[in-house]
ROSE-4610 file (N, C-alpha, C; in Angstrom, 1 decimal, always signed):
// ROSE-4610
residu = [X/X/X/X/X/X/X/X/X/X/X/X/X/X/X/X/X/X/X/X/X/X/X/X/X/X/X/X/X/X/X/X/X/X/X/X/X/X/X/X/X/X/X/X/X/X/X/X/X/X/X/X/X/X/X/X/X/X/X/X/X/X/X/X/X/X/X/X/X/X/X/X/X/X/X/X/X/X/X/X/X/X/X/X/X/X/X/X/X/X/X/X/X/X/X/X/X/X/X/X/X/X/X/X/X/X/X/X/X/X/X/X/X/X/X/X/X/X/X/X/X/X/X/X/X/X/X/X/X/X/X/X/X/X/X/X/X/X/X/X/X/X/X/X/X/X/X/X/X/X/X/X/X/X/X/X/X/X/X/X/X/X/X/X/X/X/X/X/X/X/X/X/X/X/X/X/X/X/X/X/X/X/X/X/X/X/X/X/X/X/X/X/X/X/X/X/X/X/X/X/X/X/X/X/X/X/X/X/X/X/X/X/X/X/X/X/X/X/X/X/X/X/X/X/X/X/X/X/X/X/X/X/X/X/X/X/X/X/X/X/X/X/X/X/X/X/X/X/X/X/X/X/X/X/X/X/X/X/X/X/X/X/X/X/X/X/X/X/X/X/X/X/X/X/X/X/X/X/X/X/X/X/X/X/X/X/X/X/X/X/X/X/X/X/X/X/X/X/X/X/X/X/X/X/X/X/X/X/X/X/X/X/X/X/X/X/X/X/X/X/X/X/X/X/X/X/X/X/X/X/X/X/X/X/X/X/X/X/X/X/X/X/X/X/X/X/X/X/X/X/X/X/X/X/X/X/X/X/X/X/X/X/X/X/X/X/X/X/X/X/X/X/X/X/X/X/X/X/X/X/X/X/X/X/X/X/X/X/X/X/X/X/X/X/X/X/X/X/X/X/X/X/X/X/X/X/X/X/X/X/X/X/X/X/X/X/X/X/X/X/X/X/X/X/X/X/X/X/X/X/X/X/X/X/X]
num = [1/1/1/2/2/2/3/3/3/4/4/4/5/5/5/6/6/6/7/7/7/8/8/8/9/9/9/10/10/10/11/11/11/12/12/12/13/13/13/14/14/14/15/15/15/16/16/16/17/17/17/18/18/18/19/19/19/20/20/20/21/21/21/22/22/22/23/23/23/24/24/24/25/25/25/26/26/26/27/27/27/28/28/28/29/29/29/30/30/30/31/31/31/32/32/32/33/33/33/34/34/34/35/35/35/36/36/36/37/37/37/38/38/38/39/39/39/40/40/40/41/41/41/42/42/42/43/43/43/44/44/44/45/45/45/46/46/46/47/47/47/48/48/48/49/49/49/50/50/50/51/51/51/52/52/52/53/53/53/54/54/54/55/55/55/56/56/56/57/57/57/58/58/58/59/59/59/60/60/60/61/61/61/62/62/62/63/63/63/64/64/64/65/65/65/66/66/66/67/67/67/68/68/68/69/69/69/70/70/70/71/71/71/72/72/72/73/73/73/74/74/74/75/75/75/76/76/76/77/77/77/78/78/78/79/79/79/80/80/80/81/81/81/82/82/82/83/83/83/84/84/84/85/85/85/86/86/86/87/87/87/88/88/88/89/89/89/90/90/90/91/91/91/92/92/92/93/93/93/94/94/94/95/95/95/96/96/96/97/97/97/98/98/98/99/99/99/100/100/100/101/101/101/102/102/102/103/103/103/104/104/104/105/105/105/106/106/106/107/107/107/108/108/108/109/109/109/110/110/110/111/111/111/112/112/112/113/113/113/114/114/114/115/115/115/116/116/116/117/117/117/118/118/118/119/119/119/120/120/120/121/121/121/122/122/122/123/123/123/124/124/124/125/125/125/126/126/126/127/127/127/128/128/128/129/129/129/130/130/130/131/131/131/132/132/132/133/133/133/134/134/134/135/135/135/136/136/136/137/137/137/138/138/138/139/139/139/140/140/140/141/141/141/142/142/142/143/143/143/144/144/144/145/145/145]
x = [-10.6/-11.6/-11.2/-10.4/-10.0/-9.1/-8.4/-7.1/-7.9/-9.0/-9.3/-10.0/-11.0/-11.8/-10.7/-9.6/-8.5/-8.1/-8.0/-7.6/-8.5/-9.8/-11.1/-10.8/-10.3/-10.3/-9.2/-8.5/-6.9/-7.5/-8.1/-9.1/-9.6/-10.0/-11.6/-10.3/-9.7/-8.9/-8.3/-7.4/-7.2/-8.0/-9.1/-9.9/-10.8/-10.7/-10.9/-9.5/-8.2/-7.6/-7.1/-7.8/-7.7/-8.8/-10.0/-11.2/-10.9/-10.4/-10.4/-9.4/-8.0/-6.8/-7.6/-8.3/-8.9/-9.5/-10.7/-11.4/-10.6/-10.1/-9.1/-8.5/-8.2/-7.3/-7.8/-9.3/-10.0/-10.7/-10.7/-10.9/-9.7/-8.4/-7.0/-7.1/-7.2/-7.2/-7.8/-9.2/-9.9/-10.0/-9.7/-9.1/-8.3/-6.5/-5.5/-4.8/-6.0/-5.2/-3.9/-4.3/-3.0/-3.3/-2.3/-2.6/-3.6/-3.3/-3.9/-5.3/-5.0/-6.3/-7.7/-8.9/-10.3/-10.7/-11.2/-12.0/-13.0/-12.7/-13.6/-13.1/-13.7/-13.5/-13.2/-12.3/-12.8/-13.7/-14.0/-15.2/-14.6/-15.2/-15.1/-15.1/-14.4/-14.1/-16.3/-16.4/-17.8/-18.6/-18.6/-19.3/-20.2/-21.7/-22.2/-22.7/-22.8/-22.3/-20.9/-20.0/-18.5/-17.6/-17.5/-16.8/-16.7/-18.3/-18.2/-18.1/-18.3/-18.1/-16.7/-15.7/-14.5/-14.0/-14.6/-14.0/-14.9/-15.8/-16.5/-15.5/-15.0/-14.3/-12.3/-12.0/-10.8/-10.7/-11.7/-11.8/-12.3/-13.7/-14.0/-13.2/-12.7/-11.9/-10.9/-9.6/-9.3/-9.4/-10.3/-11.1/-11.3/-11.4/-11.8/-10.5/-9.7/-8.4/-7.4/-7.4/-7.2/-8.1/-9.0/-10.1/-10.7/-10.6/-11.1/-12.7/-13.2/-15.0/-15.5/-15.0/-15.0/-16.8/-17.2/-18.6/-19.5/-19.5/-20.1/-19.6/-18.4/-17.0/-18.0/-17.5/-18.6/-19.8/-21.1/-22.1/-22.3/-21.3/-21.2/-21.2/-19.8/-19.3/-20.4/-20.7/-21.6/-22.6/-23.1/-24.5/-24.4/-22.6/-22.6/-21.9/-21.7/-21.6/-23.0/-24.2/-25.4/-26.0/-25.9/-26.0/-25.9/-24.4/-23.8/-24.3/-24.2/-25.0/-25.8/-26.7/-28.5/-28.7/-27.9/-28.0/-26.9/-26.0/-25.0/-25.1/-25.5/-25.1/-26.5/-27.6/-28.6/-29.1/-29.6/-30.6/-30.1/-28.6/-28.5/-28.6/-28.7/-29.0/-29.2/-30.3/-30.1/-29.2/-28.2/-26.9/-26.1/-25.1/-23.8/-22.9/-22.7/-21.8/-22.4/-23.6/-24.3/-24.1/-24.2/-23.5/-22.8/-21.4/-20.3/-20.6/-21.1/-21.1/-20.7/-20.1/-19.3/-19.0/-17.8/-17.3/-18.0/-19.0/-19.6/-20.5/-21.2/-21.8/-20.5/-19.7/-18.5/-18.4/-18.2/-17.4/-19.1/-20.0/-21.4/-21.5/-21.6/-21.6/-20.3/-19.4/-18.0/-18.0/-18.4/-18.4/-19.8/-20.9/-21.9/-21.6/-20.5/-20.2/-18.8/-18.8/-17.9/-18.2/-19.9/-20.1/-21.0/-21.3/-22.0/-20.9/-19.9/-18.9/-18.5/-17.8/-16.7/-15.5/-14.5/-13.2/-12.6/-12.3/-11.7/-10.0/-9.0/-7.4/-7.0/-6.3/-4.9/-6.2/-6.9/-7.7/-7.7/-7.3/-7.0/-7.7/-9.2/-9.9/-10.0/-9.6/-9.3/-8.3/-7.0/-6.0/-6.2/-7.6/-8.0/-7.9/-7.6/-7.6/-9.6/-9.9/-11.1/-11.7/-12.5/-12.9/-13.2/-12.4/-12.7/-14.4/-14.5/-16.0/-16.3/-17.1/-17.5/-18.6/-18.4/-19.5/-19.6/-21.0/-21.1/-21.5/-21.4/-21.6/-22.7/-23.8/-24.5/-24.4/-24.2/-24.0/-25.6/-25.2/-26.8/-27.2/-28.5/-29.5/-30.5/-30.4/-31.3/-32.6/-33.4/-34.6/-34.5/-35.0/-35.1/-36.2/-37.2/-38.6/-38.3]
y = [+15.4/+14.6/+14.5/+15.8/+15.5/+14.6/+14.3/+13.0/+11.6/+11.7/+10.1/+10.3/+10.9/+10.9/+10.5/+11.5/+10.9/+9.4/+8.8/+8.1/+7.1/+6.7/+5.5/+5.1/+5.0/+3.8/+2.9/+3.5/+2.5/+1.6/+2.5/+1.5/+0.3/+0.8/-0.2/-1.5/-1.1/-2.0/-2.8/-2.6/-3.2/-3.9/-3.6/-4.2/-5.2/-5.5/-6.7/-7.1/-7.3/-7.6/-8.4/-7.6/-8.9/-9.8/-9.4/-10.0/-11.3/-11.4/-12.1/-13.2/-12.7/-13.4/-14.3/-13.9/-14.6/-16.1/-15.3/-16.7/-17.2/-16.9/-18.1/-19.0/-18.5/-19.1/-20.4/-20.2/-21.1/-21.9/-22.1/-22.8/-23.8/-22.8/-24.1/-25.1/-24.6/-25.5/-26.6/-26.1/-27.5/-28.5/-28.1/-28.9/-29.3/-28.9/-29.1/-29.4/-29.1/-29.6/-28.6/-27.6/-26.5/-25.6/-24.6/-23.6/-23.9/-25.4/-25.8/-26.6/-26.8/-27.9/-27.3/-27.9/-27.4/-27.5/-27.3/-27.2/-28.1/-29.6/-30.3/-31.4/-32.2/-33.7/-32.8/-33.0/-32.8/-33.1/-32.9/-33.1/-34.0/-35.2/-35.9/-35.0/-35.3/-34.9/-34.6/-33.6/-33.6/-33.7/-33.7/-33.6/-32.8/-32.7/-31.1/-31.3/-29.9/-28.9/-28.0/-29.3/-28.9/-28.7/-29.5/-29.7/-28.3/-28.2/-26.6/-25.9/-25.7/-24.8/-24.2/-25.2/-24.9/-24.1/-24.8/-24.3/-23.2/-22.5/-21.6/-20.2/-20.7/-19.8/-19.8/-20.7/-20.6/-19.9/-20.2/-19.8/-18.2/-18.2/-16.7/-15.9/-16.3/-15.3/-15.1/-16.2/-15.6/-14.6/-14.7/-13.6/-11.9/-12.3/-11.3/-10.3/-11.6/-11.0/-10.1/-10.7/-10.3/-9.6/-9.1/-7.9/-8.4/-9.6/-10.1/-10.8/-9.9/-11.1/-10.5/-8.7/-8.8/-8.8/-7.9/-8.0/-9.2/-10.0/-11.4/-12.8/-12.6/-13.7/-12.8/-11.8/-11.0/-11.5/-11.3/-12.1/-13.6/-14.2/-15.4/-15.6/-15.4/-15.6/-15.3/-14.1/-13.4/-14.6/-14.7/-15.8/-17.1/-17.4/-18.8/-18.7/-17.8/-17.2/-17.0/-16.8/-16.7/-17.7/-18.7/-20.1/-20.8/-21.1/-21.7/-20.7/-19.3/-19.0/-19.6/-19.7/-19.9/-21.3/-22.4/-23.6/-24.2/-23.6/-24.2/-23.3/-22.4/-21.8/-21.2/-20.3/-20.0/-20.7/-22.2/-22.9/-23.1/-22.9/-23.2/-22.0/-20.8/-19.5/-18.4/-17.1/-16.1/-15.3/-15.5/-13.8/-14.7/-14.3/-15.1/-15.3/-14.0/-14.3/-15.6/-15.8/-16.8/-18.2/-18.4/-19.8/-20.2/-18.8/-18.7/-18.8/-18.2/-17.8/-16.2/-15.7/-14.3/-14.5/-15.5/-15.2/-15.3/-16.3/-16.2/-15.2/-14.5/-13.1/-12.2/-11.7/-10.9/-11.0/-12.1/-12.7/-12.5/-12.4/-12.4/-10.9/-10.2/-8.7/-7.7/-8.6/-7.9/-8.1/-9.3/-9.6/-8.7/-8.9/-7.7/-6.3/-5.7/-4.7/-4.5/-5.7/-5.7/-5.1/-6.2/-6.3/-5.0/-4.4/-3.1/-1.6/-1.4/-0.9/-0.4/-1.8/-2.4/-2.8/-3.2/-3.5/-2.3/-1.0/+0.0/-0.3/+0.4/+0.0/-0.8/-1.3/-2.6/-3.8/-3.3/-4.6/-4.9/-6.2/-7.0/-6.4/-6.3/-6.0/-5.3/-3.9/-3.0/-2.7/-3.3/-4.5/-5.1/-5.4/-6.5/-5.3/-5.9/-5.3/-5.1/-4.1/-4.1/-4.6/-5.5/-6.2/-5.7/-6.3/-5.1/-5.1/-3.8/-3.7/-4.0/-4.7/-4.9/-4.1/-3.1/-2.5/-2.9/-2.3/-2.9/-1.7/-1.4/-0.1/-0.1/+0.3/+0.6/+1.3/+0.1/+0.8/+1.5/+2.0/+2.7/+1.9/+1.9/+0.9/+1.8/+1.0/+1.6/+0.8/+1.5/+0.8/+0.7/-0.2/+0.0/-0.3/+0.9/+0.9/+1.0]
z = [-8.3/-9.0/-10.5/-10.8/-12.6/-12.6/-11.7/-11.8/-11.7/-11.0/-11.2/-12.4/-13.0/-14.3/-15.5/-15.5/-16.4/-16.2/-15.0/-15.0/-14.8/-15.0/-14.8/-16.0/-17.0/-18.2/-17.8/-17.4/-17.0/-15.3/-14.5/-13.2/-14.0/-15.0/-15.3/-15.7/-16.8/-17.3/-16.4/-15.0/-14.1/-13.4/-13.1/-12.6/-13.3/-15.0/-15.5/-15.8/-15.7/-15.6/-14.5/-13.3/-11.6/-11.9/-12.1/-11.8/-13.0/-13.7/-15.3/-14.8/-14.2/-14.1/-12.7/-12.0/-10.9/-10.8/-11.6/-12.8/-12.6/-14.1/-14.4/-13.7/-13.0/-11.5/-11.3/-10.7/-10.4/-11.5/-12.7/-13.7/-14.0/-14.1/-13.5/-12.9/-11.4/-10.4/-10.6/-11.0/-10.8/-12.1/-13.2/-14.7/-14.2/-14.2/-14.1/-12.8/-11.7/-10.2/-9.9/-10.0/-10.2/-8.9/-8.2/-7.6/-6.4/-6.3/-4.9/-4.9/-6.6/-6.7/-6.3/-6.9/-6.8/-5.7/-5.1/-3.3/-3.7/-2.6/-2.7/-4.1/-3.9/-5.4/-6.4/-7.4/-9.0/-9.8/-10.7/-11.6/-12.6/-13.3/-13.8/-15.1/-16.5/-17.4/-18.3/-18.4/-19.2/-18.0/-16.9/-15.8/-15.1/-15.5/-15.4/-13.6/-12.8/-13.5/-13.2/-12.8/-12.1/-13.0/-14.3/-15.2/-16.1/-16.9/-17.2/-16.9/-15.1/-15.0/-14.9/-14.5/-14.3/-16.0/-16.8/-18.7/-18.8/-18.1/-18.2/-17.6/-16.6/-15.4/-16.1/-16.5/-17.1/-18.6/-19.8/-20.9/-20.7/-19.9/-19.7/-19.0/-18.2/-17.3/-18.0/-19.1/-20.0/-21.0/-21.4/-22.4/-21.7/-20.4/-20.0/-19.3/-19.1/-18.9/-19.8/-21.3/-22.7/-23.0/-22.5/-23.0/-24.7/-24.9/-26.1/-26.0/-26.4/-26.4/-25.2/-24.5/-22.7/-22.6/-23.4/-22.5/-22.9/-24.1/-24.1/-22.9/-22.8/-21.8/-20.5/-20.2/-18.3/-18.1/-19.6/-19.3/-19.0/-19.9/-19.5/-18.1/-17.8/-16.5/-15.2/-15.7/-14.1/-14.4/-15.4/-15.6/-14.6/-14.8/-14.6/-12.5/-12.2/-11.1/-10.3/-10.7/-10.8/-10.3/-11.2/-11.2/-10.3/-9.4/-8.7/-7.5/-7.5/-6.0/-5.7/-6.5/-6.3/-6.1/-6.7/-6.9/-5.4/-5.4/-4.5/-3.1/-2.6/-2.1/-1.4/-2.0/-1.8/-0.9/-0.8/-0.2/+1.1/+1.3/+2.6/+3.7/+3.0/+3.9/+3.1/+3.3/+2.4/+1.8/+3.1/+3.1/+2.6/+1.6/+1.2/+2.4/+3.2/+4.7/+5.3/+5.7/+5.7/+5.4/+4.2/+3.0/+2.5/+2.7/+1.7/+0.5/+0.2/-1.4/-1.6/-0.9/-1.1/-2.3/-2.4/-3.7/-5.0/-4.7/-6.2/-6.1/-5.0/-5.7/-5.7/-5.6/-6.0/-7.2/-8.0/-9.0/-9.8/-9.6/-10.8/-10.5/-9.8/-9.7/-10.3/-10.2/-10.6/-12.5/-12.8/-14.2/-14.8/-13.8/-14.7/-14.7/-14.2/-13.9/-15.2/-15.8/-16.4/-17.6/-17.8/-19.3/-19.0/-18.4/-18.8/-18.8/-18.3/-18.7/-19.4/-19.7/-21.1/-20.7/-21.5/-21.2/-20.6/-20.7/-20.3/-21.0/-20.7/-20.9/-21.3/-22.0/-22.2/-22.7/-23.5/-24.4/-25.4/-25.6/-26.4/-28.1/-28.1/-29.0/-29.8/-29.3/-30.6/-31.0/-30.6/-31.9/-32.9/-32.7/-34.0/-35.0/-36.2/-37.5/-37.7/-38.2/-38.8/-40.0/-40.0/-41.2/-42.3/-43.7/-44.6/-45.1/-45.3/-45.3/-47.1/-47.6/-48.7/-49.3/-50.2/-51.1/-52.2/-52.7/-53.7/-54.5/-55.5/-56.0/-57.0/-57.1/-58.2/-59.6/-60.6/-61.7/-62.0/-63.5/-63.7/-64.4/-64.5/-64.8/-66.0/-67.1/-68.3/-68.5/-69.1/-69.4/-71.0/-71.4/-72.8/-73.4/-73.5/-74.3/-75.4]
């Protein structure tokens, strides 16, 4: 049990590192017609709500992949995973096995799992240089009666 405790930051990290690279996957496809093209028509350019969502799933899943922006890019994502269950998928049966919507609850459960978390390993973010912090110092202050 002490080997996997040492080692759950490096899991976690991999595991936004699949889930992120995934996304993305599918945000390609359906922008750029890549990796087997989007399931079903493409979306017309600005086209709600197929169009965003594909720049929602490419841009976030990048982010999330780069561990940059991870737990604001996860809520996103799970939000918009959320979305597309309930809207595309829900009405035609309760159970995802049901409707096919496995994937989108995976993909909204796996991203809220993300952003409560965190990034874990190999993230982008605390690379970033830290902003210099600005003080301001109080000189002394006289009265003059």
């Amino acid at each position: 049990m002490e080997t996997l405790e040492r080692s759950r930051e490096h899991v976690i990290g991999l595991f936004r590192i699949v889930v992120g690279l995934l996304f993305a996957c599918h945000g390609a496809a359906t922008l750029f017609d890549v990796l087997g093209g989007p399931h079903g028509a493409g979306p017309g350019v600005g086209e709600w709500p197929g169009w965003w969502a594909a720049v929602i799933q490419l841009l976030g899943g990048a982010m999330v992949l780069c561990g940059a922006g991870t737990r604001a890019a996860a809520v996103l994502c799970s939000g918009s995973m959320a979305y597309a269950y309930f809207t595309e998928h829900q009405p035609g049966a309760l159970f995802p096995i049901e409707n096919g919507g496995e994937t989108a609850a995976m993909f909204c459960w796996s991203f809220l799992l993300i952003a409560a978390i965190g990034p874990g390993s190999w993230a982008l973010a605390p690379l970033r240089r830290p902003r210099r912090r600005i003080t301001t110092r109080r000189i002394g202050t006289t009265s003059l009666h």
